[in-house]
VOPA-43051 format. One record per residue (C-alpha): residue in one letter; residue number from 1; x, y, z. Coordinates in Angstrom, 1 decimal, always signed. Layout:
N
A / NUM / X / Y / Z
...
This chain:
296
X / 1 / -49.2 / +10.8 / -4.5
X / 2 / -51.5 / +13.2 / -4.6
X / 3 / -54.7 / +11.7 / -2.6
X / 4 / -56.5 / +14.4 / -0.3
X / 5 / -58.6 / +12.2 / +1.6
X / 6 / -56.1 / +11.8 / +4.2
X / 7 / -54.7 / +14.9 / +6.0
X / 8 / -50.3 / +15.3 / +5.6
X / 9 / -47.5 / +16.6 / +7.3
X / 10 / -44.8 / +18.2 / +4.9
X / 11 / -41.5 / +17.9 / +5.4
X / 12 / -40.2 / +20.7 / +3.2
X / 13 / -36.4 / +20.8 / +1.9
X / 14 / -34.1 / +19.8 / -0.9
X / 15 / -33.2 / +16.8 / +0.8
X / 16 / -30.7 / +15.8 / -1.4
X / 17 / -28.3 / +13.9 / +0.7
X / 18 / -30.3 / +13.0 / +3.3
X / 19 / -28.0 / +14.5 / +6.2
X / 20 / -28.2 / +14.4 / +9.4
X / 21 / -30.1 / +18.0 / +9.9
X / 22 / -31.8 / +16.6 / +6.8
X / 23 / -32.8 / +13.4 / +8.9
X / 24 / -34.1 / +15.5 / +11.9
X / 25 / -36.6 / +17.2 / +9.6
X / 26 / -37.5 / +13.9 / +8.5
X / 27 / -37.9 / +12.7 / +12.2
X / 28 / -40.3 / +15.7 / +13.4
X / 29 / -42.2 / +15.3 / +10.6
X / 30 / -43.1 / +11.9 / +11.2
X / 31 / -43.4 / +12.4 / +15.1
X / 32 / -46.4 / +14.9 / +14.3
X / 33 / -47.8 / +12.6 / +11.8
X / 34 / -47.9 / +10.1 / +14.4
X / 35 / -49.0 / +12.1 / +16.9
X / 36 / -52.3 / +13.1 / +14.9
X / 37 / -52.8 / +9.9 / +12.9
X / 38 / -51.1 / +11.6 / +9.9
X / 39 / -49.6 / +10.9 / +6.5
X / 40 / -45.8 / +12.4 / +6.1
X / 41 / -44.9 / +13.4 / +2.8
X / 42 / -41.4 / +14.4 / +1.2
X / 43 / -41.1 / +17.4 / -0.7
X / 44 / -38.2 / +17.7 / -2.8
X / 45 / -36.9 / +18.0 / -6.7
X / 46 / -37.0 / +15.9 / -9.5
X / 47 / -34.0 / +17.3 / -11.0
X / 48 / -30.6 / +18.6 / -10.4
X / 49 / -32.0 / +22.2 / -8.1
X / 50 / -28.7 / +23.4 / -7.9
X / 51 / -28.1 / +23.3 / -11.9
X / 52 / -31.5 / +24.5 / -12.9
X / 53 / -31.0 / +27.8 / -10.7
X / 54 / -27.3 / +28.5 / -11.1
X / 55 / -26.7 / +27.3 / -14.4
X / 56 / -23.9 / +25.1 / -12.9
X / 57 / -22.5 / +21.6 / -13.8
X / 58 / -22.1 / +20.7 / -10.6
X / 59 / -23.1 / +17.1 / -9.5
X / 60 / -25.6 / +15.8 / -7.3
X / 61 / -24.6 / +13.4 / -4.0
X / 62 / -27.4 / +11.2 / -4.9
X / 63 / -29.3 / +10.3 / -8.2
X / 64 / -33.0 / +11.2 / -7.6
X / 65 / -33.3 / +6.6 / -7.7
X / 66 / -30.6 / +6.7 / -5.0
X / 67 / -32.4 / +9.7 / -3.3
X / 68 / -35.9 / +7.8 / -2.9
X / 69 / -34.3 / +4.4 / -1.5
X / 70 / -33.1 / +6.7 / +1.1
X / 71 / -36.3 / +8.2 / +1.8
X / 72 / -37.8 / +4.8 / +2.2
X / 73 / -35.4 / +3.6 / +4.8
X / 74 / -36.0 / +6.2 / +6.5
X / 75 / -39.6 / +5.0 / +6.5
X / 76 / -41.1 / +7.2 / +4.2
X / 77 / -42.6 / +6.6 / +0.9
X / 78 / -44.6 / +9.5 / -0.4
X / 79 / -42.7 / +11.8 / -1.8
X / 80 / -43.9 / +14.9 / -3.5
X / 81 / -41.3 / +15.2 / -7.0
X / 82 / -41.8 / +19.1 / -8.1
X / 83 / -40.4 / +19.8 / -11.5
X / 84 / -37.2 / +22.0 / -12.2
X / 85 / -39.0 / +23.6 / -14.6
X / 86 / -38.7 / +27.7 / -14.8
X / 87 / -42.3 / +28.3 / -14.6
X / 88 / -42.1 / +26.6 / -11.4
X / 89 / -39.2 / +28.1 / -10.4
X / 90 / -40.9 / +31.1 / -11.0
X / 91 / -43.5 / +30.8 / -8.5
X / 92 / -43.5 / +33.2 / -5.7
X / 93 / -43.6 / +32.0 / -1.9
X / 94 / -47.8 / +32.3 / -1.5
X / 95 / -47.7 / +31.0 / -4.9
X / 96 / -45.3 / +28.1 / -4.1
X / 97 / -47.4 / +27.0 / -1.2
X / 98 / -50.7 / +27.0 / -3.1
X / 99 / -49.8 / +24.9 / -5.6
X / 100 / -48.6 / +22.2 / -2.3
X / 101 / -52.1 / +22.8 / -1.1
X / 102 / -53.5 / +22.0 / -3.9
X / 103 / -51.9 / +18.6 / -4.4
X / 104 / -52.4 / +17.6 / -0.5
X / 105 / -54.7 / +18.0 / +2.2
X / 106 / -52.2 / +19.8 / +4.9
X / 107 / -52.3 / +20.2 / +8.5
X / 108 / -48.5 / +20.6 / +9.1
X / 109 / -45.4 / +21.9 / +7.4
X / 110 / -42.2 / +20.8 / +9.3
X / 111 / -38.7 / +22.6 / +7.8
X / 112 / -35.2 / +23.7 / +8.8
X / 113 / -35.0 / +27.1 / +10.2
X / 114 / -32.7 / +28.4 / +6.9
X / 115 / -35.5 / +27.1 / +4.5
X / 116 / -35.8 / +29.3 / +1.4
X / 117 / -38.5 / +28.7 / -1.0
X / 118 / -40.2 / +30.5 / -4.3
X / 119 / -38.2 / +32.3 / -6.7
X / 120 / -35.2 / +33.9 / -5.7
X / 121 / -35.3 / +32.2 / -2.3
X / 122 / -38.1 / +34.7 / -1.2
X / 123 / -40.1 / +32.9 / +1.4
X / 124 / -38.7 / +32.5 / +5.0
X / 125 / -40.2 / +30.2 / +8.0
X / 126 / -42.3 / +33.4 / +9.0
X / 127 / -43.9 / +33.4 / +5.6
X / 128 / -44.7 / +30.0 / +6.3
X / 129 / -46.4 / +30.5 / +9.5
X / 130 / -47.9 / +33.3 / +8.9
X / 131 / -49.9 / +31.5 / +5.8
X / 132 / -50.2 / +28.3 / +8.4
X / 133 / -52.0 / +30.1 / +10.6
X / 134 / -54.6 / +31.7 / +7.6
X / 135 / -55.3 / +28.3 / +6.6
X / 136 / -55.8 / +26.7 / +10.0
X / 137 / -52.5 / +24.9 / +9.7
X / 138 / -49.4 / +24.2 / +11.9
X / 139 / -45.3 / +25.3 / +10.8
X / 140 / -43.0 / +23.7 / +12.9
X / 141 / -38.8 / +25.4 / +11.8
X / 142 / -36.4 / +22.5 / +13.3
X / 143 / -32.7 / +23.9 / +14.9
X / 144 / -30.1 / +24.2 / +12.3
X / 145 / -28.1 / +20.5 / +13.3
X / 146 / -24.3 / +21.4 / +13.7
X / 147 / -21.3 / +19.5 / +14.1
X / 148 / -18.8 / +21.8 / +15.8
X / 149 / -19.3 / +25.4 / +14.4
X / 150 / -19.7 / +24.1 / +11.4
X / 151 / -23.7 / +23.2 / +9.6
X / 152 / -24.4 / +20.0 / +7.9
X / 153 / -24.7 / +20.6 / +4.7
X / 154 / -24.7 / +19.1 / +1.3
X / 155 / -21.7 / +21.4 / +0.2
X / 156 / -19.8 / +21.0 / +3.2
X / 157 / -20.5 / +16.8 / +2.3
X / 158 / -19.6 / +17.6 / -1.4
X / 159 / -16.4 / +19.4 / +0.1
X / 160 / -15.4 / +15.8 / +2.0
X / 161 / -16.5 / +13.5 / -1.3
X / 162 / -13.7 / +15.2 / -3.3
X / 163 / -11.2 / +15.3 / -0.6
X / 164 / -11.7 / +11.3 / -0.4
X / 165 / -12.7 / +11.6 / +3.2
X / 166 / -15.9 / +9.5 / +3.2
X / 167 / -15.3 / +8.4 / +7.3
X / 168 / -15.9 / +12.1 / +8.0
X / 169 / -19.1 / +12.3 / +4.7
X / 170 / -20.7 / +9.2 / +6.4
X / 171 / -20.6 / +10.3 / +10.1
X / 172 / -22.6 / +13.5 / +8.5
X / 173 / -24.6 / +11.5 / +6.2
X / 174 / -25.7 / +8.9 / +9.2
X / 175 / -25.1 / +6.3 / +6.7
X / 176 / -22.1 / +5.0 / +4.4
X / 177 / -21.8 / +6.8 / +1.1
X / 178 / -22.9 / +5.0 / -2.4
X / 179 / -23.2 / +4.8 / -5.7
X / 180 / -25.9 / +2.5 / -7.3
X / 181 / -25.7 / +1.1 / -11.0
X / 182 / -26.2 / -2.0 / -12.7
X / 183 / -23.1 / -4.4 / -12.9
X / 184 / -21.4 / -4.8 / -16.4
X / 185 / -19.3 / -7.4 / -18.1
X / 186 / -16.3 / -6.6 / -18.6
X / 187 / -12.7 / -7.4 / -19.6
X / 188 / -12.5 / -9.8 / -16.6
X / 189 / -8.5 / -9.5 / -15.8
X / 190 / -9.3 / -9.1 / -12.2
X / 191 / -10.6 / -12.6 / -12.3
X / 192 / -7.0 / -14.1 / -13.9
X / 193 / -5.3 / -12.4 / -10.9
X / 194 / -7.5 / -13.7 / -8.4
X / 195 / -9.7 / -11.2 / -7.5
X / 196 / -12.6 / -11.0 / -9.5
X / 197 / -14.9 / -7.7 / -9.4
X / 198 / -17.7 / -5.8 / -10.1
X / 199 / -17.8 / -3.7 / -12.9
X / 200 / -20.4 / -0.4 / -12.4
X / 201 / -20.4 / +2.7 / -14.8
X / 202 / -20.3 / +6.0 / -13.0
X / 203 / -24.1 / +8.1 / -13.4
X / 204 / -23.1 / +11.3 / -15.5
X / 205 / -25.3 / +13.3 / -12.3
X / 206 / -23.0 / +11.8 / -9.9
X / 207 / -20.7 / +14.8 / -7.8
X / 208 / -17.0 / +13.2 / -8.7
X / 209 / -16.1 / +11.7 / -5.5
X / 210 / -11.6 / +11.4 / -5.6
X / 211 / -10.0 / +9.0 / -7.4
X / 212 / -8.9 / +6.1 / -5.8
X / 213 / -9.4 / +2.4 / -3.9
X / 214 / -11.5 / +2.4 / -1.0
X / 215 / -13.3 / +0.0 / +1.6
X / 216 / -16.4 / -0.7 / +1.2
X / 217 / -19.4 / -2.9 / +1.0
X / 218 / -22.1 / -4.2 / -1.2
X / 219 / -25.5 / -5.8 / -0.7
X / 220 / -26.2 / -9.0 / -2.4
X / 221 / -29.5 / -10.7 / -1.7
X / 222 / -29.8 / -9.3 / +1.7
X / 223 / -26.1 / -10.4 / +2.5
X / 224 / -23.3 / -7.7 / +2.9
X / 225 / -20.0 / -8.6 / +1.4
X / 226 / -16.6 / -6.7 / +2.4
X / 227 / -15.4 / -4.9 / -0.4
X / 228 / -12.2 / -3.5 / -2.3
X / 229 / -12.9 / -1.1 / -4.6
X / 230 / -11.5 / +1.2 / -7.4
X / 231 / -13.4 / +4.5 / -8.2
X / 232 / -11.8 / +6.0 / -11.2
X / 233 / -9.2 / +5.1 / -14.1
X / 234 / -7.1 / +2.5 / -14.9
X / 235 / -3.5 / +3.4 / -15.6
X / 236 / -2.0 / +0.1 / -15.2
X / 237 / -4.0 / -1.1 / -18.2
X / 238 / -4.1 / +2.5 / -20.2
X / 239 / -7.9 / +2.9 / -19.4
X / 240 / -8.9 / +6.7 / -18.3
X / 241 / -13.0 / +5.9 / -18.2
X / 242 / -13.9 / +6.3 / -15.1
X / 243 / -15.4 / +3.5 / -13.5
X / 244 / -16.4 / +1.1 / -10.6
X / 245 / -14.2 / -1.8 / -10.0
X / 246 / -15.1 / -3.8 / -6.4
X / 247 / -14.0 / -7.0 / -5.4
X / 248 / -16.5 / -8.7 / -3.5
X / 249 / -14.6 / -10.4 / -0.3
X / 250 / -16.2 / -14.1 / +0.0
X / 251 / -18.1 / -13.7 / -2.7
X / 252 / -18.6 / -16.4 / -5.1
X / 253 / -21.4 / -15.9 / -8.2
X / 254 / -22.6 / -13.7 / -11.2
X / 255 / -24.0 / -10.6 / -10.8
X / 256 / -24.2 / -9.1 / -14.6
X / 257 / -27.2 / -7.1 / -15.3
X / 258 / -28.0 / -7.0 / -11.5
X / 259 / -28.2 / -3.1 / -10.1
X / 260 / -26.2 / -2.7 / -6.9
X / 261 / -25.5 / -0.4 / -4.4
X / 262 / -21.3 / -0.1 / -3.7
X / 263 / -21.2 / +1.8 / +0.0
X / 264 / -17.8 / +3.5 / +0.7
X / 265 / -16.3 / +3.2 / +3.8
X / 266 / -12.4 / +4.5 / +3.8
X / 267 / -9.7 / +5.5 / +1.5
X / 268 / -7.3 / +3.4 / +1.1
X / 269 / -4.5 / +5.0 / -1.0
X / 270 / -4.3 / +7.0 / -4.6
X / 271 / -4.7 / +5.2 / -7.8
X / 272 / -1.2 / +4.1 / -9.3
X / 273 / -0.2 / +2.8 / -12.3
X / 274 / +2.0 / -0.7 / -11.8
X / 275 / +5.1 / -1.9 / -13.7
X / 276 / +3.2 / -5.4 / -14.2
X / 277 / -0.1 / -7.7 / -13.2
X / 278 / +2.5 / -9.0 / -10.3
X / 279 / +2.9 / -6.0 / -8.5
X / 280 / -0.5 / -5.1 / -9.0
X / 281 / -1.8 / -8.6 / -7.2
X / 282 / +0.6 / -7.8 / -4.4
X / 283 / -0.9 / -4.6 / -3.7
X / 284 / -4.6 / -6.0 / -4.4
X / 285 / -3.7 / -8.4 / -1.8
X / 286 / -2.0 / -5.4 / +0.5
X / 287 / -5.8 / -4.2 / +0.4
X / 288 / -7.4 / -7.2 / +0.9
X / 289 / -5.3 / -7.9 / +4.2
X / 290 / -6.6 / -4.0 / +5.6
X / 291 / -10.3 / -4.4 / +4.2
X / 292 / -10.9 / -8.1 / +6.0
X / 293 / -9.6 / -6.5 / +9.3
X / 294 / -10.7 / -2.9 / +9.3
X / 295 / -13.9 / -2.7 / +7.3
X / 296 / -17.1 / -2.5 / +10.0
């Protein structure tokens, strides 16, 4: 990751949900890379920022796994992982961007124009051109993106997440919400009522998205399967773990020990606990009816 033959725009950020505004940075970055036969890199955290600085419990949108698939469909694949260490949080802004320059060979720096860096958030865009300029180097700030009045932001996405409304997370996130883990055996009652599923334990990182069934889909093989699926407990059977439960529409196969991607695409209704299996298979197959003829 660290190879200085070849010279490197930085795209500098958190990037932890890979946003829209997020995206933009993303985009300039690799428009100037182009431009000048450059190599775009990826700066962003190993760990959980937000908890190493805050002290908080708070949870992350994305594992740092989930993080870097994203970065790679966006066409990027060298990423620059800084520790959440507090001798590197302690760096100041000049000492912050030393320790970059010392790991890459860079001509550009491309960021959002509310990027705070070094410890306590010290260093602003000027710092950064003003040390672009001493080292013979470009610093390119990109328009805060805005939808409305309001910023894109990871908080404002975290704000949707627990309100269940992942239409309005995914038109901010440019792509449909999910949660990757590997697929479980289980206690295979959804397969006695007809609809078997997918069983996926929740990442303890994970920002608690709201209980309850959604639409979805999930990627097999290169093929994407319509999906139902249960984030959360299970009241009817007396089981408060929470959990992934998706039925796979069309889908016919094993998939233990195979790590998946469940993408979230509308919520359906609240969790409930039912009187018996019946009433439960009439409402799975309530769902079934909306998810074959809504999901996109």
């Amino acid at each position: 990751m660290s190879d200085k033959s070849k010279g490197v725009v930085i795209a500098l950020g958190y990037f932890d949900s890979v946003h829209l505004g997020h995206r933009i940075v993303i985009s300039k970055a690799k428009e100037i890379a182009k431009q000048f036969n450059l190599k775009t890199v990826i700066f962003t955290f190993e760990g959980n920022l937000k908890n190493a600085v805050k002290g908080s419990l708070e949870g992350v949108v994305y594992t740092l796994e989930e993080r870097l698939s994203l970065y790679k469909s966006v066409g990027i694949e060298d990423v620059c992982l800084a520790p959440v260490t507090k001798e590197f949080l302690s760096l100041n802004a000049q000492g912050f961007l030393d320790w970059l320059n010392q790991k890459f060979n860079i001509k550009a720096y491309v960021f959002g124009k509310d990027y705070r860096f070094g410890k306590g958030g010290e260093g602003t865009p000027e710092f950064i051109s003003e040390y672009a300029k001493e080292h013979n180097q470009t610093a390119t700030a990109v328009e805060i993106y805005k939808q409305g009045e309001k910023k894109v932001s990871t908080t404002l996405i975290k704000e949707l997440l627990s309100k269940g409304d992942i239409f309005s997370a995914n038109n901010l996130l440019g792509k449909n919400y999910f949660i990757r883990g590997e697929v479980f055996s289980d206690r295979k009652v959804g397969k006695q009522l007809g609809f078997p599923t997918i069983n996926i334990k929740i990442n303890k990182e994970k920002f608690a998205l709201k209980n309850g069934v959604y639409s979805g889909s999930v990627n097999v093989d290169g093929v994407d399967y319509k999906a139902i699926i249960n984030y959360g407990a299970r009241p009817t059977f007396d089981l408060q773990e929470k959990l992934i439960e998706a039925h796979l529409i069309g889908f016919d196969g094993d998939l233990y020990g195979k790590t998946l991607s469940v993408g979230f695409i509308n919520f359906l209704r609240d969790i409930k606990k039912f009187n018996s299996l019946l009433e439960l298979k009439e409402q799975l197959q309530k769902d079934l009816e909306i998810v074959k003829g809504n999901n996109k």
